[in-house]
Backbone as XML, in Angstrom:
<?xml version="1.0"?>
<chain id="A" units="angstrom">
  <residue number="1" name="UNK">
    <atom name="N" x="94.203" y="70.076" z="83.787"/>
    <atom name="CA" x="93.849" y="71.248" z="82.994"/>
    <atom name="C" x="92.727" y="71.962" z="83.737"/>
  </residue>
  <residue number="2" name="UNK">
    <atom name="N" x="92.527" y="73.609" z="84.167"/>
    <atom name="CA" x="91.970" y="73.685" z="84.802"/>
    <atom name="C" x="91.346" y="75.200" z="83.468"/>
  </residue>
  <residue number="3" name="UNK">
    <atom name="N" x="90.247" y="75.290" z="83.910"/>
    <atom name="CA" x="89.723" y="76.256" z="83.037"/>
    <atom name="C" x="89.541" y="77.588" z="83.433"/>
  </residue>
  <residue number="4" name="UNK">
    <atom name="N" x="90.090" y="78.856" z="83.023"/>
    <atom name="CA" x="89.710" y="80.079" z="83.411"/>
    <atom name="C" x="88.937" y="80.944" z="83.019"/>
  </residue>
  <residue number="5" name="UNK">
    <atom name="N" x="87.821" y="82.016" z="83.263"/>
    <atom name="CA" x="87.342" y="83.246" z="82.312"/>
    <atom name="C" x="87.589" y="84.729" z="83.556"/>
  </residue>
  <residue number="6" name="UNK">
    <atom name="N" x="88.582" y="85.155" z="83.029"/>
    <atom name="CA" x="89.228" y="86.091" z="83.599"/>
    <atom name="C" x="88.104" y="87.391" z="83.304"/>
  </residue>
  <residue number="7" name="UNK">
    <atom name="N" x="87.613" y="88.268" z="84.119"/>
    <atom name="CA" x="86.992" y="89.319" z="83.736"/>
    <atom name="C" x="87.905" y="90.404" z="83.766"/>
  </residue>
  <residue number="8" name="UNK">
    <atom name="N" x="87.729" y="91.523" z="82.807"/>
    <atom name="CA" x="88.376" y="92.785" z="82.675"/>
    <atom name="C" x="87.966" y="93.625" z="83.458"/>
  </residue>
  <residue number="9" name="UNK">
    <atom name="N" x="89.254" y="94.190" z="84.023"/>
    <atom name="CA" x="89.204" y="95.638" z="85.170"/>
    <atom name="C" x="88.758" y="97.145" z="84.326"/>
  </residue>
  <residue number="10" name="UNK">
    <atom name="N" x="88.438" y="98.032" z="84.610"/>
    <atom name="CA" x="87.441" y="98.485" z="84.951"/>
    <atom name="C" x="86.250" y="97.864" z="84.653"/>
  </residue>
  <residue number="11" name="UNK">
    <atom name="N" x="85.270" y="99.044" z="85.384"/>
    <atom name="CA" x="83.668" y="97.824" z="85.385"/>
    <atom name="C" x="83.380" y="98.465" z="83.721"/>
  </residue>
  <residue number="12" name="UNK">
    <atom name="N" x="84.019" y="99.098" z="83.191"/>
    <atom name="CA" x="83.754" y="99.767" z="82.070"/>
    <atom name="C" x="84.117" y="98.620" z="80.418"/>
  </residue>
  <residue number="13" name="UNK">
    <atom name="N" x="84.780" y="97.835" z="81.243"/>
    <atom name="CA" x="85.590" y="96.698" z="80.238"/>
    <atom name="C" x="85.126" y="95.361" z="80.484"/>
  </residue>
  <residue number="14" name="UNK">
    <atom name="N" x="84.051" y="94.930" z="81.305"/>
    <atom name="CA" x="83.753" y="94.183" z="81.310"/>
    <atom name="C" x="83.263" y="92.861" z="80.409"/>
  </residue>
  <residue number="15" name="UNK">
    <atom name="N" x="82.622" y="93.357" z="79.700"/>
    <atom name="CA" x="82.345" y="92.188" z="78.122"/>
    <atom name="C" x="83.916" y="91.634" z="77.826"/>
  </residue>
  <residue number="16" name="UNK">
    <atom name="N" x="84.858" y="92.313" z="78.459"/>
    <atom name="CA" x="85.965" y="91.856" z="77.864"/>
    <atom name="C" x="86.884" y="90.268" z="78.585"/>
  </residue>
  <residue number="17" name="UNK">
    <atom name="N" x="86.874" y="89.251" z="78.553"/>
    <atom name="CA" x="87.080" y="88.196" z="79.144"/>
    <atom name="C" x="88.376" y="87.620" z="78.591"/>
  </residue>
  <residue number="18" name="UNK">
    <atom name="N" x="89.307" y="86.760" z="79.214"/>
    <atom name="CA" x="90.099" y="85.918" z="78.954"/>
    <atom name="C" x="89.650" y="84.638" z="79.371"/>
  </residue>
  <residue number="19" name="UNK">
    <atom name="N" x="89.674" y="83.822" z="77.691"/>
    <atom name="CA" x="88.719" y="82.729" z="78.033"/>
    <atom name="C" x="90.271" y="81.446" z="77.895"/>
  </residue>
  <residue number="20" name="UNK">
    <atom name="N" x="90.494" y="80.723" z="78.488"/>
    <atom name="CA" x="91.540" y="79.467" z="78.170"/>
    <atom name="C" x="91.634" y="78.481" z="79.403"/>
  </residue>
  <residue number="21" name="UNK">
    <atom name="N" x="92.123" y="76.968" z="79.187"/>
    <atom name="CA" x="91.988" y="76.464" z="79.866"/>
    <atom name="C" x="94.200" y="76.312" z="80.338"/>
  </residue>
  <residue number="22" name="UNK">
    <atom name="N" x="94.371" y="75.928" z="81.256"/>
    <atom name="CA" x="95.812" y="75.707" z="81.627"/>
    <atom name="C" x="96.015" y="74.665" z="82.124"/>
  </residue>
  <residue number="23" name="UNK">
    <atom name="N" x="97.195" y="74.248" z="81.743"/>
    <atom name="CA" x="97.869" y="72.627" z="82.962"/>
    <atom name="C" x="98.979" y="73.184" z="83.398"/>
  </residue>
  <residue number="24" name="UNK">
    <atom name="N" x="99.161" y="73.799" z="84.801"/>
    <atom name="CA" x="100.736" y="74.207" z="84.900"/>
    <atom name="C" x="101.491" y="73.205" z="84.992"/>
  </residue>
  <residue number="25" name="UNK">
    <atom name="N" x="101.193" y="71.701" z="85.042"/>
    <atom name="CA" x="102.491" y="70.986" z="85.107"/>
    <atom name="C" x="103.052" y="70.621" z="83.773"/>
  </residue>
  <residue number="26" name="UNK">
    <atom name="N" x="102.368" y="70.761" z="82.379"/>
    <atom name="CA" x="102.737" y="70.823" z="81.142"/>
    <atom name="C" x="103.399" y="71.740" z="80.474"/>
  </residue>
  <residue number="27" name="UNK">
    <atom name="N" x="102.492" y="73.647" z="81.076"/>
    <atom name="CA" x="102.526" y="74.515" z="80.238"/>
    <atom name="C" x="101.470" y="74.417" z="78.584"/>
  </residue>
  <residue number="28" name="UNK">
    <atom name="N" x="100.626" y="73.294" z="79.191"/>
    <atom name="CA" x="99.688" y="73.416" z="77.960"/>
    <atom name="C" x="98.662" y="74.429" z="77.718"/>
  </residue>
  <residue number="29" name="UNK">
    <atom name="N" x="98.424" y="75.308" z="77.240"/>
    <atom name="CA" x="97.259" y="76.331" z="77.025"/>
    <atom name="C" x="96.128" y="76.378" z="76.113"/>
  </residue>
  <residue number="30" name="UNK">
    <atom name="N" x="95.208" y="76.261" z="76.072"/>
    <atom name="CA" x="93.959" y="75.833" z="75.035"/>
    <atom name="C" x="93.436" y="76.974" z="75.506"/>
  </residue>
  <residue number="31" name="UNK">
    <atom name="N" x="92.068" y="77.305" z="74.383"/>
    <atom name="CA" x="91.039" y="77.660" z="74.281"/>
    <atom name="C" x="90.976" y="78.625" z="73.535"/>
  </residue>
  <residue number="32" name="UNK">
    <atom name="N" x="89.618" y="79.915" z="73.835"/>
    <atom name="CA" x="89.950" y="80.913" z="72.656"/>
    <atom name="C" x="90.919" y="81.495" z="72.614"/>
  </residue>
  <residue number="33" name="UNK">
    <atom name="N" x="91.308" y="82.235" z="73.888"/>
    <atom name="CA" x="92.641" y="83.371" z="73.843"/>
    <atom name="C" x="93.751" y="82.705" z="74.283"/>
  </residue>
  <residue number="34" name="UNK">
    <atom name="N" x="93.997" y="81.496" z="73.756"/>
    <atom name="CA" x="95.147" y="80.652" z="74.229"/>
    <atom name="C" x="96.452" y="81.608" z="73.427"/>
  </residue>
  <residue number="35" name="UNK">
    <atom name="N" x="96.094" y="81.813" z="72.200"/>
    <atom name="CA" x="97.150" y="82.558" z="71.156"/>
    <atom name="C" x="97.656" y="83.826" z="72.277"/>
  </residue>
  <residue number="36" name="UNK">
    <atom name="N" x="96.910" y="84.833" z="72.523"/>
    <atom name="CA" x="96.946" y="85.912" z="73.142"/>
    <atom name="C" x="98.091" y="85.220" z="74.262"/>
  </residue>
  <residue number="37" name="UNK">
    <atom name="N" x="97.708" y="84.522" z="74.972"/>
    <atom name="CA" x="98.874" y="84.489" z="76.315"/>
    <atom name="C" x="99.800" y="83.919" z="75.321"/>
  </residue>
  <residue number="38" name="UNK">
    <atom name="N" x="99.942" y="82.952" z="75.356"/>
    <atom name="CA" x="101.439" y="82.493" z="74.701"/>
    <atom name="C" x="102.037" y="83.464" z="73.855"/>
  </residue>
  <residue number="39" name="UNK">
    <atom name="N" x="101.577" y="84.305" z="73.333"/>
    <atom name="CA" x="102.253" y="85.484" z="72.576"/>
    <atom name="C" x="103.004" y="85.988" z="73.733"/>
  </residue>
  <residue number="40" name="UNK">
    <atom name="N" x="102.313" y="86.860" z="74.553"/>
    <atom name="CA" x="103.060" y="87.036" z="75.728"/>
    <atom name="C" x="104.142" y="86.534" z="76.513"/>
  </residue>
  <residue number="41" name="UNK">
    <atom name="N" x="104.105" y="85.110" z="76.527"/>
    <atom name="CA" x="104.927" y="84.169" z="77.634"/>
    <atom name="C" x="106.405" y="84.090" z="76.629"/>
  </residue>
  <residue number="42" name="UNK">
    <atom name="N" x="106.788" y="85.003" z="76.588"/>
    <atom name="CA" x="108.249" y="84.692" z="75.473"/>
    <atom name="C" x="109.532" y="84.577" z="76.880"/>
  </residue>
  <residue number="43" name="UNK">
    <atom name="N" x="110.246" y="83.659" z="76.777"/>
    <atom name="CA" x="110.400" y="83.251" z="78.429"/>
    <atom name="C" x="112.281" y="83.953" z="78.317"/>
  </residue>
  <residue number="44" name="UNK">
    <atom name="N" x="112.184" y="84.755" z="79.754"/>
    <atom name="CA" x="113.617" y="85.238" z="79.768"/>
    <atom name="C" x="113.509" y="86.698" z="79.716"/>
  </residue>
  <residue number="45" name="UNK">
    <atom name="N" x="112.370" y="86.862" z="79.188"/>
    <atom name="CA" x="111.975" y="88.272" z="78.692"/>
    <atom name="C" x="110.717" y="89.494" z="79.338"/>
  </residue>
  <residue number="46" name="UNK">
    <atom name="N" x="110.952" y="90.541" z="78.873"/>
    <atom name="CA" x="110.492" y="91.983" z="79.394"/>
    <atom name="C" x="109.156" y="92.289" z="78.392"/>
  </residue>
  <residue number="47" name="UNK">
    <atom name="N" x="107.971" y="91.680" z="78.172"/>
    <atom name="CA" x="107.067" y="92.016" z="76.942"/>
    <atom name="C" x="106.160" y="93.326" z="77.262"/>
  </residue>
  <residue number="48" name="UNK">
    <atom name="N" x="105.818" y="93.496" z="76.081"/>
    <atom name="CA" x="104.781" y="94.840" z="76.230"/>
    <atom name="C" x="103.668" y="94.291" z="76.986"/>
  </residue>
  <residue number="49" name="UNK">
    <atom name="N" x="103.553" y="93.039" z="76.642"/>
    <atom name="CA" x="102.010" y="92.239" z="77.281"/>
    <atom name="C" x="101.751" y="92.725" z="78.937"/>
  </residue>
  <residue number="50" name="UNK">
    <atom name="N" x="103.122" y="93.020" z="79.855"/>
    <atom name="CA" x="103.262" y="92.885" z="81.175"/>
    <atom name="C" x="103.020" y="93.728" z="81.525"/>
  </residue>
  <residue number="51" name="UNK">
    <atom name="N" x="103.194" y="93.863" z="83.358"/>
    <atom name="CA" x="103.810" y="95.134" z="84.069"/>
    <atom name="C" x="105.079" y="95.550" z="83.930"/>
  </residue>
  <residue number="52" name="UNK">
    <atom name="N" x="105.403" y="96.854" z="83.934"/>
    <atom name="CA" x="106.503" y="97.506" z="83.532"/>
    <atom name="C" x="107.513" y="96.566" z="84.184"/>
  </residue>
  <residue number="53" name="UNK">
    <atom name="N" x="108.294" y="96.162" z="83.499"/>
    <atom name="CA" x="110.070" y="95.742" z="84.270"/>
    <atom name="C" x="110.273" y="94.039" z="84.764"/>
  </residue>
  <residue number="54" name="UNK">
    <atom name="N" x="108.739" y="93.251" z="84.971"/>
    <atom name="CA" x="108.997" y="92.224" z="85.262"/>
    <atom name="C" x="109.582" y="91.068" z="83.939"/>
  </residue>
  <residue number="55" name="UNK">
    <atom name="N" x="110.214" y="90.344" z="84.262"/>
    <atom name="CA" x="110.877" y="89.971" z="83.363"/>
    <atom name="C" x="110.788" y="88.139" z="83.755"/>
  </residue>
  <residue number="56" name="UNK">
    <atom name="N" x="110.174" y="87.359" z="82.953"/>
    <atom name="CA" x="109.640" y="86.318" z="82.647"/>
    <atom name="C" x="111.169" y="84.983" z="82.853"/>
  </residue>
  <residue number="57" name="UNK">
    <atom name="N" x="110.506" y="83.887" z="83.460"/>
    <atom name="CA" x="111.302" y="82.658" z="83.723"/>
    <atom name="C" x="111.272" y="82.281" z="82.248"/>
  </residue>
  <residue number="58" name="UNK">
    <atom name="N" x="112.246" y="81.167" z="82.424"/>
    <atom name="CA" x="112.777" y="80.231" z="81.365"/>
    <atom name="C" x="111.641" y="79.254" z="80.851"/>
  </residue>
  <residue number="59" name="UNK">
    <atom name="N" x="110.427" y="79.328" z="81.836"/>
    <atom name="CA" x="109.133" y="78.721" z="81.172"/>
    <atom name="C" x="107.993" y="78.836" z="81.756"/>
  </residue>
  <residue number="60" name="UNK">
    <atom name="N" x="107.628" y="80.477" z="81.230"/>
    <atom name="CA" x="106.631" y="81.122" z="81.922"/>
    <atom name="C" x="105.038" y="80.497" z="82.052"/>
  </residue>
  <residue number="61" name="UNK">
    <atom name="N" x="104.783" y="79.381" z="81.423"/>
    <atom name="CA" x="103.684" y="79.156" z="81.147"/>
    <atom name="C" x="103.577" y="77.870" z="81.893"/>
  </residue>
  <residue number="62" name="UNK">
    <atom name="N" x="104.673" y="77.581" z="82.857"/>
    <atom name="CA" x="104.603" y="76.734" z="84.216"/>
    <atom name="C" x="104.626" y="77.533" z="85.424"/>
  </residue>
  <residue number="63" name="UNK">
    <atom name="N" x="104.999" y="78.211" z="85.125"/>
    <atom name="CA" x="105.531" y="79.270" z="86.688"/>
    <atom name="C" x="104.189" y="80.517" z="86.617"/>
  </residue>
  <residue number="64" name="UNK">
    <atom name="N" x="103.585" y="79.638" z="88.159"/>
    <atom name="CA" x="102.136" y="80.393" z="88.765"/>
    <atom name="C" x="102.548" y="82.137" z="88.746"/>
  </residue>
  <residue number="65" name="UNK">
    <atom name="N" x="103.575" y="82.728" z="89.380"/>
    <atom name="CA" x="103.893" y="84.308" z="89.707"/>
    <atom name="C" x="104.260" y="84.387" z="87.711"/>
  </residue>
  <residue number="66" name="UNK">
    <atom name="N" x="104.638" y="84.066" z="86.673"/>
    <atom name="CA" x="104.963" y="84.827" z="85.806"/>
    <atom name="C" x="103.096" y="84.521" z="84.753"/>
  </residue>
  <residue number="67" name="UNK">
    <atom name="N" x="102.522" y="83.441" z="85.234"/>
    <atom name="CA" x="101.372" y="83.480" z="84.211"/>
    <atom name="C" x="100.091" y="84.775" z="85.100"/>
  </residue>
  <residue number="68" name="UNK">
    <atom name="N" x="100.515" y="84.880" z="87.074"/>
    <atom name="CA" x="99.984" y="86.033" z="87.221"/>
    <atom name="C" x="100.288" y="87.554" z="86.648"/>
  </residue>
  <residue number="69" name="UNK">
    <atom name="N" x="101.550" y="87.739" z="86.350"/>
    <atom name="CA" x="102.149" y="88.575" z="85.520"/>
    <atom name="C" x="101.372" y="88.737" z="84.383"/>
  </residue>
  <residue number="70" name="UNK">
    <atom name="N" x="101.596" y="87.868" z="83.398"/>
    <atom name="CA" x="100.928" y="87.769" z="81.991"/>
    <atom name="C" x="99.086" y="88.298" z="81.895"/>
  </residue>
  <residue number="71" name="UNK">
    <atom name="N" x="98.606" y="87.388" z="82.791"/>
    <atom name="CA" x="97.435" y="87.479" z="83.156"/>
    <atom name="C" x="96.728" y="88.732" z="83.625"/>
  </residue>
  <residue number="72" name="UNK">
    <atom name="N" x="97.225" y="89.491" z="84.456"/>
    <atom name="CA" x="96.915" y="90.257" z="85.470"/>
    <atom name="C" x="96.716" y="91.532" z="85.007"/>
  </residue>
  <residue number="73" name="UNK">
    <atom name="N" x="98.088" y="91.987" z="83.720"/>
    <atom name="CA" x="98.212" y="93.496" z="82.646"/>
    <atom name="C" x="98.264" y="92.375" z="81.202"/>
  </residue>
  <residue number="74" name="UNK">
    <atom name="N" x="97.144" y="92.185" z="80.885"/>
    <atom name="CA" x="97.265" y="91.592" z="79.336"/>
    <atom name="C" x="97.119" y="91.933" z="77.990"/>
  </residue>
  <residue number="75" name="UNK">
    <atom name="N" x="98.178" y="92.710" z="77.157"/>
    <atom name="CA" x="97.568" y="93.395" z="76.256"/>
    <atom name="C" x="96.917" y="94.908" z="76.501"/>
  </residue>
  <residue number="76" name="UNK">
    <atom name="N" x="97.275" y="95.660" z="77.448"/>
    <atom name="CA" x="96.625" y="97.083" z="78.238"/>
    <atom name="C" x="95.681" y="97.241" z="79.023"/>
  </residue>
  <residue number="77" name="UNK">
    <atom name="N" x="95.379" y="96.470" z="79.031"/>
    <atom name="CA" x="94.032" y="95.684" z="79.775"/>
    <atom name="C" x="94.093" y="94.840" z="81.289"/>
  </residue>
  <residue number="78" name="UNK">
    <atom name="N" x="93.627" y="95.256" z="82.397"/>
    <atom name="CA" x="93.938" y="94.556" z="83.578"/>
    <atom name="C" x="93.082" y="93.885" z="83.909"/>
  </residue>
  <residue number="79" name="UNK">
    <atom name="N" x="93.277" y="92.658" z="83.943"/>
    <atom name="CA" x="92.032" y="91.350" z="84.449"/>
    <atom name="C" x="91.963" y="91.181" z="86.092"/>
  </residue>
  <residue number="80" name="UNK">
    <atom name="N" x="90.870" y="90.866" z="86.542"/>
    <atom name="CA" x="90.600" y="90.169" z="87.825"/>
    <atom name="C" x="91.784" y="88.862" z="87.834"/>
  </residue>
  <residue number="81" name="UNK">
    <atom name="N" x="92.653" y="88.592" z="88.337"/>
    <atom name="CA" x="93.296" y="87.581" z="88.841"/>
    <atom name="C" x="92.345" y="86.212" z="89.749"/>
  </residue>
  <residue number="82" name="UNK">
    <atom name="N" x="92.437" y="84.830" z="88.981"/>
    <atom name="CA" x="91.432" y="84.075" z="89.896"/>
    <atom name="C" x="92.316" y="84.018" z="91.580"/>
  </residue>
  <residue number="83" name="UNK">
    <atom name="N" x="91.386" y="83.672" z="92.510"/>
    <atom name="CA" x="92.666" y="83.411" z="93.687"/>
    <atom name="C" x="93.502" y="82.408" z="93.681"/>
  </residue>
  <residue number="84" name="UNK">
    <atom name="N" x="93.635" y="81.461" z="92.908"/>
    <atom name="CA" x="94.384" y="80.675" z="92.635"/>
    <atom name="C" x="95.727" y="81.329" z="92.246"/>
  </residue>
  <residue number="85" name="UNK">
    <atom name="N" x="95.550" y="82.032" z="91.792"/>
    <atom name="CA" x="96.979" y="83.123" z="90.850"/>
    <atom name="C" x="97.214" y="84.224" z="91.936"/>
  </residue>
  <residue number="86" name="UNK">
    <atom name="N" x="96.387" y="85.059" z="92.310"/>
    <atom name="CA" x="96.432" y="86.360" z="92.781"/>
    <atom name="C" x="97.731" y="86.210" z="93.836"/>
  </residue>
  <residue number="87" name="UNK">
    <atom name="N" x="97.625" y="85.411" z="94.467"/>
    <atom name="CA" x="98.910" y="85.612" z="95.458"/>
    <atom name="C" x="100.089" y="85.639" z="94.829"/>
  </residue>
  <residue number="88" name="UNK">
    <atom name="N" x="100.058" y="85.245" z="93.222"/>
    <atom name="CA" x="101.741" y="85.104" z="93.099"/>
    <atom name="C" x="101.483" y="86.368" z="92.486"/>
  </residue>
  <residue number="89" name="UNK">
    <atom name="N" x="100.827" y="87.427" z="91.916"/>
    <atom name="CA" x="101.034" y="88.846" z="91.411"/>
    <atom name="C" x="102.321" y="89.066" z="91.685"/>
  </residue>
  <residue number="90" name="UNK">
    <atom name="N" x="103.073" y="89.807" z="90.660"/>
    <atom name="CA" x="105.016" y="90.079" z="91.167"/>
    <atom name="C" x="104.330" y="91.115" z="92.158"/>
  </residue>
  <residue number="91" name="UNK">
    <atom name="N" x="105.323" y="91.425" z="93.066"/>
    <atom name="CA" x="105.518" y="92.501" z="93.912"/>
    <atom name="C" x="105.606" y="93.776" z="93.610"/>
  </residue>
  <residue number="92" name="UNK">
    <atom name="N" x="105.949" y="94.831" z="93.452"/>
    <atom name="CA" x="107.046" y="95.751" z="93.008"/>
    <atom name="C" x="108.397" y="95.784" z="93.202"/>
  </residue>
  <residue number="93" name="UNK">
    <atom name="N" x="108.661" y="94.980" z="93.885"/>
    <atom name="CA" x="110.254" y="94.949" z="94.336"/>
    <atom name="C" x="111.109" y="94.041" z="93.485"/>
  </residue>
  <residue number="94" name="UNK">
    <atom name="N" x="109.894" y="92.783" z="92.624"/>
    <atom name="CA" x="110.485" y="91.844" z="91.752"/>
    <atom name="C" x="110.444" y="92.765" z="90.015"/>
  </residue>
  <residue number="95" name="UNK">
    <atom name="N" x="110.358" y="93.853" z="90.328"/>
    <atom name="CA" x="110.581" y="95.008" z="89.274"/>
    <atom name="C" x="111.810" y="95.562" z="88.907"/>
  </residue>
  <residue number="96" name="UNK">
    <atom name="N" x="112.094" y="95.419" z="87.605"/>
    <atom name="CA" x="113.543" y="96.185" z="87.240"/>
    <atom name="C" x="112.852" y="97.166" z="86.498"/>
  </residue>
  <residue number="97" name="UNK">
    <atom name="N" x="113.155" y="98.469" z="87.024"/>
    <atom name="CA" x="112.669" y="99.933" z="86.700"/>
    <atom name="C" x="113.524" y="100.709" z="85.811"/>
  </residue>
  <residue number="98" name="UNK">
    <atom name="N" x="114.717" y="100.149" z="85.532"/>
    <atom name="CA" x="116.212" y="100.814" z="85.217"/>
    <atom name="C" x="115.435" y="101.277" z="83.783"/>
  </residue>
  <residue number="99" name="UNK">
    <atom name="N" x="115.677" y="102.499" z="83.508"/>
    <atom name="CA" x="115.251" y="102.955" z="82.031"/>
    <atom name="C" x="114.016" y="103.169" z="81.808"/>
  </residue>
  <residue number="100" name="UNK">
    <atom name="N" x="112.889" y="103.125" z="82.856"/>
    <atom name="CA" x="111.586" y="103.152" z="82.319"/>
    <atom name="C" x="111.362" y="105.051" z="82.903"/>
  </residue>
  <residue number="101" name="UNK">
    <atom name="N" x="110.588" y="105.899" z="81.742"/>
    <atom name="CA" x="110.900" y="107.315" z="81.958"/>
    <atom name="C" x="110.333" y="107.543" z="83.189"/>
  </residue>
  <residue number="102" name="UNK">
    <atom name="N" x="110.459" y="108.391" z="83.840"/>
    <atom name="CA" x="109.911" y="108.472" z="84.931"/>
    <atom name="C" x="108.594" y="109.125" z="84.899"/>
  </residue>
  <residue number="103" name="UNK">
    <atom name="N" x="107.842" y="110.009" z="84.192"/>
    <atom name="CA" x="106.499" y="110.113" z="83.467"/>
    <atom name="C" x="105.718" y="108.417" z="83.837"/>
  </residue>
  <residue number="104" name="UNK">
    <atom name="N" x="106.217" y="107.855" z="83.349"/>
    <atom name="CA" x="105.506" y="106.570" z="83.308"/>
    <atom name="C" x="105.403" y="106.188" z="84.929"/>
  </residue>
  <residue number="105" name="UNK">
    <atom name="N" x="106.701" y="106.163" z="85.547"/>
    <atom name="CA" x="106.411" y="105.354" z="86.452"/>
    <atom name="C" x="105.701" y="106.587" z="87.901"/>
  </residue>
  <residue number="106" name="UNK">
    <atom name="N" x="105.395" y="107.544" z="86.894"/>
    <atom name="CA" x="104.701" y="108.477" z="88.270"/>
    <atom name="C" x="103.229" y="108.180" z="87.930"/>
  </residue>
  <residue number="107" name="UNK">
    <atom name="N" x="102.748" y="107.154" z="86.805"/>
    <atom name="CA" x="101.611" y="107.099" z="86.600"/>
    <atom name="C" x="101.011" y="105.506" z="87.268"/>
  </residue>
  <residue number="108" name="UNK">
    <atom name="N" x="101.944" y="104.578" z="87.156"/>
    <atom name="CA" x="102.110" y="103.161" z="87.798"/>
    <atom name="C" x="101.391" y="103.222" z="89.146"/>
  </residue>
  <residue number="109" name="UNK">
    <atom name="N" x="100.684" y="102.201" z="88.989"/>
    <atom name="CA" x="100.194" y="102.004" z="90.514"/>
    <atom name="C" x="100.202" y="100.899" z="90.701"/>
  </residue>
  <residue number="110" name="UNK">
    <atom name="N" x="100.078" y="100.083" z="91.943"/>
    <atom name="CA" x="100.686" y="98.564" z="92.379"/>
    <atom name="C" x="99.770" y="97.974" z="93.355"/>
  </residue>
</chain>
């Protein structure tokens, strides 16, 4: 179980933290905002929690690239990624864009 406190992107959001501890070989999640991610991690699936279009494994709350997903745009809000995570950030290319208006995705940045 390893413990995280994720700080919020802009420097304007800062007070704002993701506090929880993780075991990726369980998928166990504790702490305060343990609720908050697992809301998110609905596995198979496209949540509001994310970046536009990435779309979540069969058990997101083992798999390092979908808890950087979760983590990274949480709730509207973009956290510092620890480096432990940061390398698995999806790509843009692991993006399905099909249907998202294009307004939106002229505002997306990666």
């Amino acid at each position: 179980m390893k413990h995280y406190e994720l700080q919020a992107i802009p420097e304007h959001l800062k007070h704002r933290t993701l506090v929880f501890d993780w075991d990726e070989k369980t998928g166990e999640i504790t702490g305060p905002d343990a609720d908050r991610i697992k809301k998110c991690a609905v596995p198979n699936s496209v949540t509001d929690c994310l970046t536009y279009g990435y779309t979540l494994s069969e058990e997101p709350l083992k798999n390092k690239t979908d808890m950087a997903a979760i983590l990274g745009y949480n709730g509207g809000i973009h956290y510092q990624l620890p480096d432990d995570l940061a390398p698995y950030y999806p790509s843009p290319e692991e993006f399905d864009l099909t249907g998202v208006d294009p307004k939106i995705l002229a505002l997306m940045t990666y």
